[in-house]
N, C-alpha and C positions, 0 to 999 in steps of 0.2 A: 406584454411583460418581457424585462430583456431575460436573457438565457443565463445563469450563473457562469462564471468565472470559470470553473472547472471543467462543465460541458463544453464552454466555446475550445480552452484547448485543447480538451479533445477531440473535439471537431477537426481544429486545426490540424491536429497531428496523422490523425485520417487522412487528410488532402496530402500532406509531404511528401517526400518522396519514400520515406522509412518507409509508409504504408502501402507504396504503389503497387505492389503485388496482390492485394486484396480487390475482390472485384468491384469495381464503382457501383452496383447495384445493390450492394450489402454494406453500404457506408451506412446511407441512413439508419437502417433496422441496429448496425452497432452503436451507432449513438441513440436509439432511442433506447437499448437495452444496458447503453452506460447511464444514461440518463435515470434510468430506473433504479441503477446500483445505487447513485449515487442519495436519487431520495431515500432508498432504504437507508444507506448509511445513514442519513445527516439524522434519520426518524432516531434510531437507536447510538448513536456516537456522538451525532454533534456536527460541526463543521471538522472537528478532527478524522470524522469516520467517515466523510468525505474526499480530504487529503490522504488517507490512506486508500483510498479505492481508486482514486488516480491513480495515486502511486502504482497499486496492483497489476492496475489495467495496463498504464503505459510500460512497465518494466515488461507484461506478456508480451503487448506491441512490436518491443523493440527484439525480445527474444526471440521471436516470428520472423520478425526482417532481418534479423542475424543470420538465421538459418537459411531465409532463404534468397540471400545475396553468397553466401559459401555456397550454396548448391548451383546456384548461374554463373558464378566465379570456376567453377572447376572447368579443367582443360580438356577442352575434347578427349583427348589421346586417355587420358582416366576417366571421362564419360564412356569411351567404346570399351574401356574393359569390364568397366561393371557389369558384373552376372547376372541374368535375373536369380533372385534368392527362391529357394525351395518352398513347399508347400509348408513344410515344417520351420522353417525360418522367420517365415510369413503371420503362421499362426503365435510361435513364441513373441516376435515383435508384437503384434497386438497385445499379447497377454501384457508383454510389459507395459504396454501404451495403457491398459484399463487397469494394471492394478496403481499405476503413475496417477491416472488421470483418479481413481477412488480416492485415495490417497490428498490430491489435491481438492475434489470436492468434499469432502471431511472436513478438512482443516477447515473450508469455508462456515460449514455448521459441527461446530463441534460438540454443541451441547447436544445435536440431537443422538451424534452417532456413543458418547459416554452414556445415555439415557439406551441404548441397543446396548450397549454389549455387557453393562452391568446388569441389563434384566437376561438375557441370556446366558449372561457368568454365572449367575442366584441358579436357574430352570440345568444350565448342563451342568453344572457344579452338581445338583441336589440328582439329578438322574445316573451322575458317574457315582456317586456313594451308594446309590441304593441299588445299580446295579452291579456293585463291588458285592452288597453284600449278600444280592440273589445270586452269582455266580458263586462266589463261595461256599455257600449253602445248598445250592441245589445243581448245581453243572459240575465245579471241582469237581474231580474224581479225589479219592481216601489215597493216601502218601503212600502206596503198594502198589505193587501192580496186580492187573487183573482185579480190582475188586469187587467185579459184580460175581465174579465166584465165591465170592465167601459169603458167609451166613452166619446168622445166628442160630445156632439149636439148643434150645432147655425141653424141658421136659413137661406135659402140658397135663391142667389139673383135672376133675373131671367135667367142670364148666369150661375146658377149656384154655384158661389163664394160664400163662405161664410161672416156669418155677425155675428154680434153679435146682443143679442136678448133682448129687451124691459121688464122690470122686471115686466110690467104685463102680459107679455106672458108666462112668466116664470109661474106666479102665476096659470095661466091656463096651463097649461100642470102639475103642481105639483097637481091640483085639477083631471084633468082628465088622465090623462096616466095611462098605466097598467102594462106599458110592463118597467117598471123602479121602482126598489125600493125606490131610491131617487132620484131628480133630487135636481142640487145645483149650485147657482150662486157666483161666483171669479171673481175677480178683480186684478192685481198686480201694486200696485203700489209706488210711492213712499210717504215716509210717515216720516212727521217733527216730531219731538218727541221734546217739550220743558220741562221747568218747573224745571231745573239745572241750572249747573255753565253755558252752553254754549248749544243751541239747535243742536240737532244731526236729523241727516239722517237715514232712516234706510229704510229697503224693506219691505212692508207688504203686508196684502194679504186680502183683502175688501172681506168675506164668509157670505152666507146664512145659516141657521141653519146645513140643512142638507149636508153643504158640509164634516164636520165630519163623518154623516155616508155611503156615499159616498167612500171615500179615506177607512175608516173602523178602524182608528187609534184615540185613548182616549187621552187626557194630560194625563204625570204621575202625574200630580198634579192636583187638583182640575176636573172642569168640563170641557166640550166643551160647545159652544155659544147653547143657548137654543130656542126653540121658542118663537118669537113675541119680541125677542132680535135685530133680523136683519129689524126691520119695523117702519119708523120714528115714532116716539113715547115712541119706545121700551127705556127699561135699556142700555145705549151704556156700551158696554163689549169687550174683549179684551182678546186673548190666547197667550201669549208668549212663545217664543222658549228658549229651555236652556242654550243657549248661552247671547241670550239678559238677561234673568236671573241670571244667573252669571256676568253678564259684567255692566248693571245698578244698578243692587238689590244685589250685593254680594253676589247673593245664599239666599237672605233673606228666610229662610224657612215659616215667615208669612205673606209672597210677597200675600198669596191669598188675595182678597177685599180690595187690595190698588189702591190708583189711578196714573195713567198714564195719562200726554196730548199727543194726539194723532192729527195732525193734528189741534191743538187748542182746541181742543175736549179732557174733563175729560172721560176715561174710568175706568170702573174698572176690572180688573187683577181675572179673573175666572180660569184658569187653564196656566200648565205650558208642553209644549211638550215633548217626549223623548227625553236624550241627541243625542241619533243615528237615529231622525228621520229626513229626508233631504226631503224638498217639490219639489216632482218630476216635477211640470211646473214651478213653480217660486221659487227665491232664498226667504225668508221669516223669518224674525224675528220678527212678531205678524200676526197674525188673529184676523183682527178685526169686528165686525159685520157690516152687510153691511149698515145699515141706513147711515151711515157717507163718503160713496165712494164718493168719489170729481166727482159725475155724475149723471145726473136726473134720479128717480126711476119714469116713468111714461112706457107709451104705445107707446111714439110714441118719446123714444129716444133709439136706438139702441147701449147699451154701457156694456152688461154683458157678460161674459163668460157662459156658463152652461156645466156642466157632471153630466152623470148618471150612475146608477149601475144598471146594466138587473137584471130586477126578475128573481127567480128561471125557468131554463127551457123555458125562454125564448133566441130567438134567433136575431141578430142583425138587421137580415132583416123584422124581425118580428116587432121590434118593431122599425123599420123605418116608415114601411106602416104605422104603427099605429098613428107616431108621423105626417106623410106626413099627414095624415085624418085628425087628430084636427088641421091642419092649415088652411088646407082648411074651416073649420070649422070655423076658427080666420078671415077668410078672406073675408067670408060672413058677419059677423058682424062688421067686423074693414077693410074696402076696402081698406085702405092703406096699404093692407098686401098683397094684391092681388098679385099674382105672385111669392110670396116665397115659398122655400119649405123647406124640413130639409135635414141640412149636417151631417154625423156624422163620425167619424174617432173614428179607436181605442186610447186609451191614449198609448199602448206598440208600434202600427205604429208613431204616433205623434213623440214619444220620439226618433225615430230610423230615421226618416226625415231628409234629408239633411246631414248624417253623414255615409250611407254605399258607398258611391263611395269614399269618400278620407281615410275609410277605407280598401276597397280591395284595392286601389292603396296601401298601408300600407301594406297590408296582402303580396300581391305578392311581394313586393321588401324585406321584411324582410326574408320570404320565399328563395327567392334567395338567401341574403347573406348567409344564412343557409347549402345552399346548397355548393354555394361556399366556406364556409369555413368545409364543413366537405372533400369535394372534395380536399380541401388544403391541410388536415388533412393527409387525406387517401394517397395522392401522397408523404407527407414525411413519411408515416406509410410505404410505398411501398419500399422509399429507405433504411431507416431501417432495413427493411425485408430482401433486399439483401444482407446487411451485416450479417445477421444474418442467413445466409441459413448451415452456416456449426455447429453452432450452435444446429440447428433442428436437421440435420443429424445425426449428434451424439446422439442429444437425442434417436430419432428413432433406433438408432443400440442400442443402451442400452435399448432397448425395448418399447420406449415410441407410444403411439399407435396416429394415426391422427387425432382422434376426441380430444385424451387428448392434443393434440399441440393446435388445432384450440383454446379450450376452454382457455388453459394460454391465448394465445395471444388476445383473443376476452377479457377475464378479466383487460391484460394491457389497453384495448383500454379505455374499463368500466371506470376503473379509471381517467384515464384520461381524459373523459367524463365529470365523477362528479366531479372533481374535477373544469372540466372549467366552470360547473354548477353552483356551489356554487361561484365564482368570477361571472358570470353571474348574479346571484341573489343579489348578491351587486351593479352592472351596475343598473339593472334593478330600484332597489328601488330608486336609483336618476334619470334613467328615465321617472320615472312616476311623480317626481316631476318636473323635466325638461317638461313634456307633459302639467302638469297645469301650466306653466308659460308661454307659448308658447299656452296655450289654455284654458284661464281664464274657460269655462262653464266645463270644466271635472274637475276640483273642487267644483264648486258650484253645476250644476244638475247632475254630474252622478258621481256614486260613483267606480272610480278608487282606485286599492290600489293591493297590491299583498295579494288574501285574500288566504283560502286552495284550491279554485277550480283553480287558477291561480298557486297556486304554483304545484297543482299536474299535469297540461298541463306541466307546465315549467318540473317536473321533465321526463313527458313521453319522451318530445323530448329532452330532455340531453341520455337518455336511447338509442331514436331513433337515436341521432347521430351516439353516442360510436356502434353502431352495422354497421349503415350507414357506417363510413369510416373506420368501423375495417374489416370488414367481407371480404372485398375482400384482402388485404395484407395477415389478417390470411389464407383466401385460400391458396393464391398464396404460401405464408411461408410455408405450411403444405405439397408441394407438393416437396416432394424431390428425386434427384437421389443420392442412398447413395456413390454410386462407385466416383459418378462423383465430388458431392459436399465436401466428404469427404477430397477426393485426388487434387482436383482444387481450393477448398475454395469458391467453388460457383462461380467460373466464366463461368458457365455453357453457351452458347451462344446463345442455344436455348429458353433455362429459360428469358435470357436477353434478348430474342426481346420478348417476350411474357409481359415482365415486363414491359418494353420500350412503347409498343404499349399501355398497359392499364394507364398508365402515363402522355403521349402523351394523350390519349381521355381525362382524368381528365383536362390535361391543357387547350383542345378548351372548353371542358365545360365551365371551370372558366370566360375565354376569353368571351363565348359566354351571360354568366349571371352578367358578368361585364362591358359589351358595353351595354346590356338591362338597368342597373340601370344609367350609365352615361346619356345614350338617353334620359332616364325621368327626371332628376335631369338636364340636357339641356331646356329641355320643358320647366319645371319651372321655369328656371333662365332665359329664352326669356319671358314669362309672366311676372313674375315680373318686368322685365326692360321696359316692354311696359307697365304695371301698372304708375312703375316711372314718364313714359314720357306722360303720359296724363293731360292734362290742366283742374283743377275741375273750373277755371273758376274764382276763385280768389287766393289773396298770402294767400299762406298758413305758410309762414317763419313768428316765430318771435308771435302766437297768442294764447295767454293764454284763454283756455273756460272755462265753470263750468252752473250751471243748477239750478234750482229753481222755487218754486212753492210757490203762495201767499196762506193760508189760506182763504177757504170763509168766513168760519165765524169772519174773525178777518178785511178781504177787501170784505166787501159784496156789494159796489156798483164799477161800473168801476172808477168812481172820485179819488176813494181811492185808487185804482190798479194805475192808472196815477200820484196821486201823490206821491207813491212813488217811481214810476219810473223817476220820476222828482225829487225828491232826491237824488235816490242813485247815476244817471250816473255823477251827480258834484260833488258826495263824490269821487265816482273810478276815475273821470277825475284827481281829484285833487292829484290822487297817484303818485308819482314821479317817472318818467317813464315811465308811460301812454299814449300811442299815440295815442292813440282814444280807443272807448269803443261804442261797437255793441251789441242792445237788437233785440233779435229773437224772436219768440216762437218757433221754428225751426232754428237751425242752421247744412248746410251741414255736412251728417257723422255723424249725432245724433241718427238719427232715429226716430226723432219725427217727430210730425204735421200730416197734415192730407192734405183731397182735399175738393173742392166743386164746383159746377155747375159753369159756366160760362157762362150767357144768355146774348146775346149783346140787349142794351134799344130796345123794342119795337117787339121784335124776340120774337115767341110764339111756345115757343120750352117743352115738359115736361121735368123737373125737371132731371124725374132719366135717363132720355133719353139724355141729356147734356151733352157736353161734360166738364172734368173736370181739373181744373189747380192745383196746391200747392196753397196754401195760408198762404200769413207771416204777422205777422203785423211787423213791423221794424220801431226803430225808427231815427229822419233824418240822424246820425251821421251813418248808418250801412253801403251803400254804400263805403264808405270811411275807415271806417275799415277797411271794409273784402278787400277791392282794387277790389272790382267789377267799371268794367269800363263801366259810364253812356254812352248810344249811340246816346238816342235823348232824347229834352226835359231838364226837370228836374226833381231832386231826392225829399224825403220829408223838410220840410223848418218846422221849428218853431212852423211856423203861423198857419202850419197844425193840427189843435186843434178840441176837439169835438164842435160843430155849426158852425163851419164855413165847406168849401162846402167839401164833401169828396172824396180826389184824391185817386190817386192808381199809381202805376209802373210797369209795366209787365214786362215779361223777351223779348230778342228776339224772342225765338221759340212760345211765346206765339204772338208776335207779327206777325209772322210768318202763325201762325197756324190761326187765329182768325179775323185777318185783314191783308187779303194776298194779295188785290190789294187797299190797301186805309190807308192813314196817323191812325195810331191809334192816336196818341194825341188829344185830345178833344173828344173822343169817352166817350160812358157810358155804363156800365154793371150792372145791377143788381146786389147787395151782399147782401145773404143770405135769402131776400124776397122782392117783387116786391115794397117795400113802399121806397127801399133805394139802390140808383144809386151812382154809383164812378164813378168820370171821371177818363181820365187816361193822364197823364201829363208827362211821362218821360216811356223811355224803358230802361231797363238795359242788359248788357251783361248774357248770359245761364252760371247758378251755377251748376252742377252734385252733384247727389245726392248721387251716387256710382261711385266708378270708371270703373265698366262695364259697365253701363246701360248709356242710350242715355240722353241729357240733357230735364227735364220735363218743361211744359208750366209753370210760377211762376205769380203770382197776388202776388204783394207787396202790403200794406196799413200799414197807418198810425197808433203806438202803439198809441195815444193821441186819434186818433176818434174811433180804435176797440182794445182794450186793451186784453191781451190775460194777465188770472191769469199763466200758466204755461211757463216758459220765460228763455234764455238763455243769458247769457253776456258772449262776446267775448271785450276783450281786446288787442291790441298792443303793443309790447314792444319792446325796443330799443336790446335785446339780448335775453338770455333763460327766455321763457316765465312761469318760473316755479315760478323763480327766487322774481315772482311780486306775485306768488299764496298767501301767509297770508295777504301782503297788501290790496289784491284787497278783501278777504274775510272780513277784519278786516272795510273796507269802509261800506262793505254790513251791515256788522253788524251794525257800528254807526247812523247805519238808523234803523234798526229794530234788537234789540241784536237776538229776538227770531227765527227768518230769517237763516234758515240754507241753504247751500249750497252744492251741490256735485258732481261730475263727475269733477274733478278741471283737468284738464288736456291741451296741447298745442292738436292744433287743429290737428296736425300729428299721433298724438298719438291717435287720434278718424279714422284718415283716414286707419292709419296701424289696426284697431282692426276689419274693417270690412273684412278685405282681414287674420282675424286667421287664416283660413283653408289652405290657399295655402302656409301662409308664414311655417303654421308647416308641409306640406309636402316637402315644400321645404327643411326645414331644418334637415329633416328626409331623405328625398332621398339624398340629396346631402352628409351626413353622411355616411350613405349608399354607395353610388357611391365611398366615398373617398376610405373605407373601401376593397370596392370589389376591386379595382387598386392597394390599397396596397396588397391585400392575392393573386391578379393575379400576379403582377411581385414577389411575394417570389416564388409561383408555377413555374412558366417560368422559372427565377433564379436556383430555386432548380433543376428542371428538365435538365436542358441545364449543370449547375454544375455536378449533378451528371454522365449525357451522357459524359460528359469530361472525366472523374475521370473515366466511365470504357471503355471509348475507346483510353486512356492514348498509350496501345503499340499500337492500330492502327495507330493511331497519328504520333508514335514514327516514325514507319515503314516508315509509307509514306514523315514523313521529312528525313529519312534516305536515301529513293527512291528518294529523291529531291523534295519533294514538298515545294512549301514556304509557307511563314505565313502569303501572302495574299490568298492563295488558303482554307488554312486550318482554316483562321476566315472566309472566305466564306462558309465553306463546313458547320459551327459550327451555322453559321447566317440562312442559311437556312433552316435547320431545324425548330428551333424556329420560325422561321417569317413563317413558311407552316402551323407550328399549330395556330400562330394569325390570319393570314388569315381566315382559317378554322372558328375556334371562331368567329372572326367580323362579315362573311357571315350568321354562323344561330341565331349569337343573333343579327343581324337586321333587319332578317327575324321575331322573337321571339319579337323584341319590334315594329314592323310595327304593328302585332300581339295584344298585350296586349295595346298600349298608347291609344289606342281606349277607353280604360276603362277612360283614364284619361278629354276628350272632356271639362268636367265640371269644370274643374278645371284651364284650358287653357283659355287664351285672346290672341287674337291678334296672336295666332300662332296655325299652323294646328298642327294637332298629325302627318303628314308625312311630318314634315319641315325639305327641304333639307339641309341648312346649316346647323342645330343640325347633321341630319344624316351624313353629311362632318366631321364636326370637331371633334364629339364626336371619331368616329375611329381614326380619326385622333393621337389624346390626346393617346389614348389607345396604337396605335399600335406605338407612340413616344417612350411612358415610358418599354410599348415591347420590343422594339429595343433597350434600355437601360439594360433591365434585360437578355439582349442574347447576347450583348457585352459581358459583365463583363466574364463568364465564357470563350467567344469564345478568349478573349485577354487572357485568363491564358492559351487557350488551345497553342495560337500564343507562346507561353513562357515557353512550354516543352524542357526540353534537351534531344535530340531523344537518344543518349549514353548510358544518366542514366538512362530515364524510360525501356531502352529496359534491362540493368541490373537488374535493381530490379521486373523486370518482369520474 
């Protein structure tokens, strides 16, 4: 058979003189390895992908004998000056020669290296977000300095629990303590800001002098709050944050000694925060002195926060003892103390609280995909390799040494590394914005963001990939038989199961780290649906909330709080649309309210020995709202006003718990001191206050005989409860313009915000999970493909021998399905293992739930069996003829 047209000019152009610098003993082997080119092209292009491989070929040809006819062309006299170059000359010239030469073998296969560095973009994209958001949360240091010296101190019960602590205790312990530079009392809370076009909401933060030097941080502007500032009587003052300054005051630069109403309260405007300073317990747009905290400043109301900063050289248990003695000391004088003692916690454990389990869950699956996708990487870096074994070979006969192969190929890998780095760090920056939307408090308290400590982890492990899934293909590529790979083109057989077998382990890897994330992202998704299915007790379809708080000084007796509450519910009734309208002070899913004693009349029980219920005031329209369903008795009525006799409503379990062999109706309990008895008149059905926790004992009363200043309105709406949010505001308002409102939201939207943590590991693992199933079946796929493609003439042989195309998709399937097996048995051995970490984050299902463990392989070893088809049906669809000829 004559030679094609393209081969012979190449041949010819070989012989010329263009070529004459290339050694006559490497003619042939380049036209055999054009020859090669060219049948690839023509398989996938045509005769056009022929003409272009010439093309290719002879433009490198001609490049070659350009250079080196100007290299034999130069004049002695600048042949003797050239230097030899330095070691470091030497070494940079390579580098540019391997990242030239990656660069060019890329281009050659470009799909395979877009298939590397998008699965590498997806694995360091998702490991730079979640490492933004462990560094944040547990490495950041708090916007102060030093603050592993400060602490929290409250006052500790006599189980132990903490409390908060009475501001004349405060004042003694600032008078005698030693072991603390400053002690300083906080508040957070919410705080009306009037005296505009419309009263605004905002977070502030109720501080005693020294809580500035405490934290250890100045305004840029003006002062921090002074002494005898924070003590009724004092100048009321007020330090704003620079946001609220730019956002009320325009940046007014002579904003100092202006006034603000604060709670109804004239402050005036002493200093202004740093732009980038972020209040590490509470979110905060003023500090305001504490004389004005919506809570009694006496001895014997437990309502402040306190932290301290250790003196020099002191230590924490040091001055624990210390703070333990002057209680004891409080408690001889003030026997109503008797029994406390001090809690103190670091402020850097505080902040780390309740967030390192659903970060290691976090750490270890991002970890895996990581894993899995450089495993991915590496298994097509591997089939690559094989194609490129004759490649090597050549090089090595033209003298190339094995350390200098390993390093080109370790450099392709590099690149391609950073390259998926840099798309990775684009992933990333929207995932860290996707993390604060999906986890409101990592934008408000902690400060995520991909800063340089974040970016230089991120760049280690792009680094650590590129070596991770180069190192072993560049091995494997480096080791050549020159006889064999030369003259066979690498179908070396032994090479091939050695290739085969490391391939094959990558693939149960993948399998095995890809049934571990599904098993988790299972867990969650059984949690969440038994979340779903739990009954909080009333409807929750269809109920616009929102939250407010009366000013004391503007509603200073309860008459005042009652009658505006008797104004506003016929303003909101009368909003169109409006199906009822429920006042709390507590409504489920908030977070608010509190507990208190429950002493049945006449039962001589102490106080703090009591057992304790919720207490709501509600007023009669709330049952009915919320669709809590009454069970005995009746609800509150109208009539129930202050002087007339004061009822109550308890829940079930209260009823349950408190009068458990005897009619509770007409019963009477004690509220708040022995001078003042509720009967109880109606039990209502158990409200959950979370959707984990067990339903709590509830004491309902009437808003009309105990009126609560801080109050919740829930509304009914015939559709989207949003829909009614300016209406129902705009009611509140025509009752009191200055009357601000906030938390506007549909009661779901409070239920879904308590379960953030699970819903963002959910939607993290399950991301996760999707990812690892897509990079498993390419691995599978790719693997079982390539196993095809080089056992093409065994194939061939044995349908020539007779074998059929069910034996030989059999032969093709079980393979693949020996490595899923493999896979599924130690990655659910691996997630039996690690889901232990996850218990916290679990409801309603074990970390070794069987059905997860059924289905999840299940799912996996489906889409398995899908990715070992595809190749075993091409293999079905060999012409035993033709591959045995072109073999």
């Amino acid at each position: 058979m004559s030679r094609p047209l393209t081969e012979r000019f190449y041949a010819l152009l070989l012989r010329s003189r263009l070529a004459s610098h290339y050694p006559a003993a490497l003619r042939p082997e380049m036209e055999r390895l054009f020859g090669d080119l060219r049948s690839e092209s023509v398989r996938h292009r045509g005769r056009i992908g022929a003409l272009l491989a010439l093309g290719r070929e002879v433009a490198s040809l001609m490049r070659a004998s350009w250079q080196e006819r100007r290299y034999r062309e130069t004049p002695p006299q600048q042949a003797r000056l050239r230097r030899t170059p330095t070691r470091r000359e030497r070494i940079m010239d390579q580098l540019r020669q391997d990242i030239a030469f990656a660069f060019r073998s890329y281009l050659k296969r470009p799909m395979a290296a877009v298939v590397a560095v998008l699965t590498l973009a997806v694995a360091i994209g998702a490991a730079t977000t979640v490492f933004s958001v462990i560094y944040g949360v547990l490495i950041d240091a708090l916007p102060f300095p030093e603050p592993q010296e400060v602490y929290h101190v409250l006052e500790a019960d006599p189980e132990g629990g903490a409390i908060t602590v009475p501001f004349e205790n405060l004042r003694d312990w600032q008078d005698r303590a030693k072991s603390f530079e400053a002690l300083a009392a906080w508040v957070g809370n919410s705080v009306a800001v009037t005296g505009g076009e419309r009263p605004e909401r905002i977070r502030g933060i109720f501080v005693s002098a020294a809580y500035f030097d405490v934290i250890g941080v100045e305004p840029v502007m003006g002062r921090a709050i002074a002494e005898g500032e924070d003590v009724p009587g004092g100048e009321r003052t007020a330090v704003i944050s620079h946001s609220f300054w730019q956002r009320r005051f325009g940046g007014d630069p002579d904003v100092l000694g202006k006034s603000v109403f604060l709670n109804n309260y004239e402050h005036t405007i002493v200093g202004v925060m740093p732009a980038d300073y972020r209040p590490p317990f509470d979110s905060a747009e003023a500090w305001i002195s504490l004389q004005t905290v919506p809570r009694p400043l006496d001895r014997d109301s437990h309502s402040l926060l306190v932290m301290g900063r250790l003196a020099e050289g002191v230590t924490a248990e040091e001055a624990r003892q210390e703070m333990t003695s002057l209680m004891s000391g409080l408690a001889e004088a003030h026997p109503e103390h008797d029994g406390h003692g001090i809690w103190m916690q670091s402020v850097l454990e505080r902040r780390r609280e309740g967030q390192q389990s659903m970060l290691q869950v976090l750490a270890a699956a991002v970890a895996m995909v990581l894993l899995l996708a450089c495993a991915n990487v590496a298994n097509l870096q591997l089939a690559q390799a094989a194609g490129r074994r004759r490649e090597m070979a050549l090089r090595m006969a033209l003298g190339g040494r094995r350390g200098r192969l390993i390093r080109q190929l370790l450099t392709e890998n590099l690149i391609l590394a950073l390259v998926g780095g840099a798309l990775g760090l684009a992933l990333a920056y929207a995932g860290v914005k996707g993390m604060e939307s999906l986890h409101p408090a990592y934008g408000t308290y902690y400060n995520i963001h991909l800063n340089s400590s974040v970016l230089l982890v991120s760049l280690l492990i792009t680094i650590a990939a590129g070596v991770l899934f180069g190192l072993a293909p560049a091995w494997k590529s480096s080791r050549c038989d020159l006889n064999q790979d030369l003259h066979d083109g690498g179908r070396g057989e032994s090479d091939s199961r050695s290739s085969g077998r490391l391939r094959s382990a990558l693939v149960v890897a993948q399998v095995g780290l890809a049934i571990m994330l599904l098993i988790g992202a299972g867990l969650l998704v059984r949690t969440i649906g038994n979340l779903a299915g739990v009954n909080p007790g009333f409807d929750t379809e269809n109920l616009l909330t929102m939250e407010f708080r009366l000013p004391d000084n503007k509603y200073e007796t309860d008459e005042q709080i009652v009658a505006f509450y008797d104004r506003m519910i016929p303003a909101v009734e009368a909003v169109p649309g409006a199906l009822g309208v429920a006042i709390a002070q507590a409504l489920p899913f908030s977070g608010n309210g509190g507990t208190m004693p429950l002493i049945r009349e006449g039962q001589r029980v102490d106080v703090s020995e009591a057992p304790r219920v919720r207490n709501t005031p509600v007023n009669p329209g709330y049952f009915q709202a919320m669709g809590i369903d009454v069970l005995r008795g009746r609800v509150f009525e109208p009539s129930d006003r202050a002087g007339s006799l004061p009822v109550g409503v308890i829940s079930q379990t209260a009823a349950e718990r408190f009068f458990p062999d005897e009619d509770p109706l007409g019963q009477r309990v004690y509220y708040r001191d022995e001078n003042t008895l509720v009967s109880i008149v109606g039990v209502v059905g158990d409200v959950k206050l979370s959707l984990t926790g067990d339903p709590e004992a509830h004491l309902y009363t009437s808003y009309s005989q105990f009126p609560a200043r801080f109050s919740s309105l829930a509304v009914r709406t015939p559709g989207d409860p949003m829909a009614l949010a300016n209406q129902v505001r705009d009611a509140v308002w025509s009752v009191d313009p200055d009357q601000p409102v906030w938390e506007i939201m549909p009661i779901t939207e409070r239920i879904a915000n308590t379960q953030g943590q699970r819903y963002l590991v959910l939607v993290l693992l399950t991301a996760f999970s999707l990812a690892a199933l897509l990079l498993c079946c390419i691995g599978i796929y790719a693997v079982m493909g390539y196993a095809v493609h080089r056992r093409s003439r065994e194939i061939g042989i044995r349908m020539a021998l007779g074998a059929g195309r069910r034996q030989i998709l059999r032969m093709v399937l079980r393979r693949g399905l020996i490595m899923t097996v493999l896979g599924l048995v130690l990655g659910i051995a691996g997630a039996l293992a690690l889901s232990q970490t996850m218990q916290s984050l679990l409801f309603g299902v074990e970390p070794s739930d069987l059905s997860t463990y059924l289905l999840a392989p299940l799912l996996l070893a489906a889409v398995a069996l899908l990715a070992c088809y595809l190749p075993a049906r091409r293999a079905t669809l060999l012409d035993p003829t033709r591959t045995l000829q072109q073999e």
